[in-house]
C-alpha angles and dihedrals in degrees: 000000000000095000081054086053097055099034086057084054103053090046088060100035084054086046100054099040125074100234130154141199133297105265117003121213118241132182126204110244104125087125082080085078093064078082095067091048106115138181097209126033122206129200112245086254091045106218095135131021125216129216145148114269115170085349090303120116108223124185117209131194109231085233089069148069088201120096122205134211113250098172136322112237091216089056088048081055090056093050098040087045085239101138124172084000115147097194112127131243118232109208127194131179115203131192098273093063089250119134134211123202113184122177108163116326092335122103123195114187113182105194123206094032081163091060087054105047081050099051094025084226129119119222120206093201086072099062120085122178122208136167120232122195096219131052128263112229099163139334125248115237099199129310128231133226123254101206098186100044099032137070116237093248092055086048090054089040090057110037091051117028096034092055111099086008127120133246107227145196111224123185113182115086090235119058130186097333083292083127127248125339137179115277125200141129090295101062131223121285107233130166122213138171123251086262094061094253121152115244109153154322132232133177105233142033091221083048087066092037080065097069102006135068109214124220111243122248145207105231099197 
C-alpha cells in the first residue's frame, strides 16, 4: 500500500510539473537569428524609425528631419560598470513602444518611446535596469496555432503567454527547476517572459520559426 502511495505521488507531482526528458536533444542553429539583425527599427504603426548614429540610439517620427536622443551606449556602460568592454547590445522594440536593450545578463527596458520621439526628451523615470541569469538572443513577436498537430491547451499556452517574451541560452544542465537538459556549447533554447519567468524549451531555433515570428534586432 505504501509503494502505491508513493507511486501515486510521484505520477501527479510529474503531471503538474513541466518537466522534460533526460536529456533533451539540441541542435546548434542559432546562426538562423543573423536574419533578424537589422540597421533601422520601426514601431508596429510605423510613424518613427530607430537606429544607432555616433553609439547613440535616436529615434526619429517619420514626420520629421530631427533625430532625438534615446540613450548613449556609453552612458548604458556607465550604468551597467562595463567599461572598455567591446560586447554588443541587442536592442528590440516591441508593440507596445517599449524598448529592450540586452548586452550580457543586463536588461534595460525604456518604456513610452513613443513619448520620447514626441516630446524629443528622455525621461529617467522610464529606464529601468535588471540582471537575468540567462542570456537574450532574440525576442518572440507572437506565436500561431497548429490545429491538426497540436492539442487546444498548447494552442492557448502559446498564443498568449509566448507573445512579448524572449528566446534565451542557458548554460547550466538544470534550468529553472524544469528538470535536466542537455547541455552543450550550443546552449539550450528556453522562452521566458520580460519578467525572467520559465515558460518552455525547444531544440532548435528553426523548431520555434515553425510556429513563432521573431522581433527584429539591432545587433551593435
Amino acid at each position: 500500500m505504501n509503494r502505491l502511495k508513493i507511486l501515486f505521488s510521484i505520477i501527479i507531482l510529474f503531471s503538474a510539473t513541466n518537466l522534460y526528458a533526460d536529456p533533451m536533444k539540441v541542435e546548434n542553429d542559432w546562426d538562423i537569428l543573423e536574419s533578424t539583425y537589422v540597421d533601422k527599427l520601426s514601431n508596429v504603426d510605423n510613424t518613427f524609425t530607430l537606429e544607432v548614429i555616433d553609439n547613440v540610439l535616436q529615434a526619429k517620427s517619420i514626420n520629421s528631419d530631427e533625430y532625438c536622443p534615446v540613450i548613449s551606449f556609453d552612458y548604458l556602460d556607465e550604468i551597467l560598470k562595463q567599461y572598455e568592454d567591446d560586447a554588443t547590445y541587442s536592442v528590440f522594440l516591441f508593440d507596445d513602444n517599449s524598448l529592450h536593450l540586452y548586452k550580457y545578463n543586463y536588461h534595460v527596458t525604456i518604456t513610452k518611446v513613443d513619448r520620447i520621439v514626441e516630446n524629443c526628451v528622455m525621461y529617467e523615470s522610464d529606464i529601468k535596469v535588471n540582471y537575468r541569469k540567462f542570456i537574450i538572443q532574440s525576442a518572440i513577436h507572437e506565436c500561431y496555432e497548429d490545429n491538426v498537430n497540436w492539442s487546444e491547451s498548447f494552442n492557448e499556452s502559446i498564443t498568449t503567454r509566448f507573445k512579448n517574451t524572449f528566446l534565451v541560452s542557458q548554460g547550466s544542465r538544470y534550468a529553472f527547476g524544469v528538470g535536466r537538459l542537455d547541455i552543450s556549447e550550443d546552449r539550450n533554447k528556453l522562452i521566458v517572459d520580460a519578467n525572467g519567468q520559465y515558460l518552455g524549451a525547444f531544440p532548435t531555433v528553426k523548431y520555434v520559426k515553425s510556429f513563432c515570428s521573431l522581433y527584429d534586432q539591432i545587433y551593435e
